[in-house]
C-alpha positions as CSV (number, residue, x, y, z in Angstrom):
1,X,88.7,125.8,107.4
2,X,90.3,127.6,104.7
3,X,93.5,129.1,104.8
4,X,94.9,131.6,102.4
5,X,98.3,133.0,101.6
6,X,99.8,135.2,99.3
7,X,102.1,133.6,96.8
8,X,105.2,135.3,95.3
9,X,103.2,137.7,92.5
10,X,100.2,138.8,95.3
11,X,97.3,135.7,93.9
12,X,95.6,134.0,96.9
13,X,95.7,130.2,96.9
14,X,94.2,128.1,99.1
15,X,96.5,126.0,101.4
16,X,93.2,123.7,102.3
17,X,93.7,122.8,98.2
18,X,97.4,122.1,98.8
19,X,97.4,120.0,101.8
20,X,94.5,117.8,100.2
21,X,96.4,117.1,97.0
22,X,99.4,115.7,99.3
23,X,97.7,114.1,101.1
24,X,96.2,112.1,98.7
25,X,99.5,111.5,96.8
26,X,100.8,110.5,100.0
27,X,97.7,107.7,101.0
28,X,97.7,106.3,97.3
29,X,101.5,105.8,97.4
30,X,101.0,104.1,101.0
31,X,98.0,102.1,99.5
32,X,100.3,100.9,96.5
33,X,102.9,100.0,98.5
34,X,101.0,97.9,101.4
35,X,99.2,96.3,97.9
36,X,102.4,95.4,96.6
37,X,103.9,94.3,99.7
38,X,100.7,91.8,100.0
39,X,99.9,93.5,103.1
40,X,96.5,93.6,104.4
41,X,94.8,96.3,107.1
42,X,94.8,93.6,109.8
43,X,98.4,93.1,109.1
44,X,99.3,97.2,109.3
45,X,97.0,97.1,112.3
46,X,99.2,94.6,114.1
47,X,102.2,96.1,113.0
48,X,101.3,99.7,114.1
49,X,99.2,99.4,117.3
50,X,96.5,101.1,115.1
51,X,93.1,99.8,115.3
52,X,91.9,98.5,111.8
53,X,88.4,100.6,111.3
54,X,91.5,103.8,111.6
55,X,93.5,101.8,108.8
56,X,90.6,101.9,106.7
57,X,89.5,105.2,107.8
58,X,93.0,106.8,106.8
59,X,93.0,104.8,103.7
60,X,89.8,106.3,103.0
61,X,91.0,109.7,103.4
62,X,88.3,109.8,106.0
63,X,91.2,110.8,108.9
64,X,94.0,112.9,108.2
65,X,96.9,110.8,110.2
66,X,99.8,112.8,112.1
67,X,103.6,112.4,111.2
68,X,103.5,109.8,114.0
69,X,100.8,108.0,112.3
70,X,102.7,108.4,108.7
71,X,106.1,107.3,110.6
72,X,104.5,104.0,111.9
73,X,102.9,103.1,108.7
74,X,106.2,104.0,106.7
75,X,108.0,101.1,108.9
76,X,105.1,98.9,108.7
77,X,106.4,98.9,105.2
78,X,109.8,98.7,105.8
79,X,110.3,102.0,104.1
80,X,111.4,105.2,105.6
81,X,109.1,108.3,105.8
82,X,110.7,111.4,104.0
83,X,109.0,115.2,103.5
84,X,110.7,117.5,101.3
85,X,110.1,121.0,100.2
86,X,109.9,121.0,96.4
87,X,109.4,124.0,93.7
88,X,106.2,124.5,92.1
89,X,105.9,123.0,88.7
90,X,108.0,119.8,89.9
């Protein structure tokens, strides 16, 4: 479903577009890090309590994981899960 909303000159843009694009920053920094961190789905499985077919799925971009879900796999990682508002353009 496609939300809409009215930026600050009146255009229409589509939040659907939005969430998407962060959403895939978000799972490609995720995907780096469990790389890096020589980490494989089984192991984020174990360390989250979330099945491995969801691992892939959310890597996949098939699922679109809660904060919960973001929260567990950010301490998986021994990293900290942080959302900030930012200016467009940055």
């Amino acid at each position: 479903m496609d939300y809409f909303v009215k930026d600050n000159v009146g255009d229409l843009s589509c939040v659907e577009v939005e969430k998407n694009i962060v959403k895939e920053r978000i799972l490609l920094e995720y995907v780096s890090l469990r790389k890096e961190k020589k980490l494989s789905q089984e192991d984020i499985a174990s360390l989250t309590g979330i099945a491995r077919p969801n691992i892939s799925r959310i890597e996949n971009g098939k699922y679109d994981p809660t904060l919960e879900i973001l929260t567990k796999l950010a301490l998986a990682l021994d990293m900290r899960l942080e959302i900030h508002f930012v200016n467009k353009g940055e």
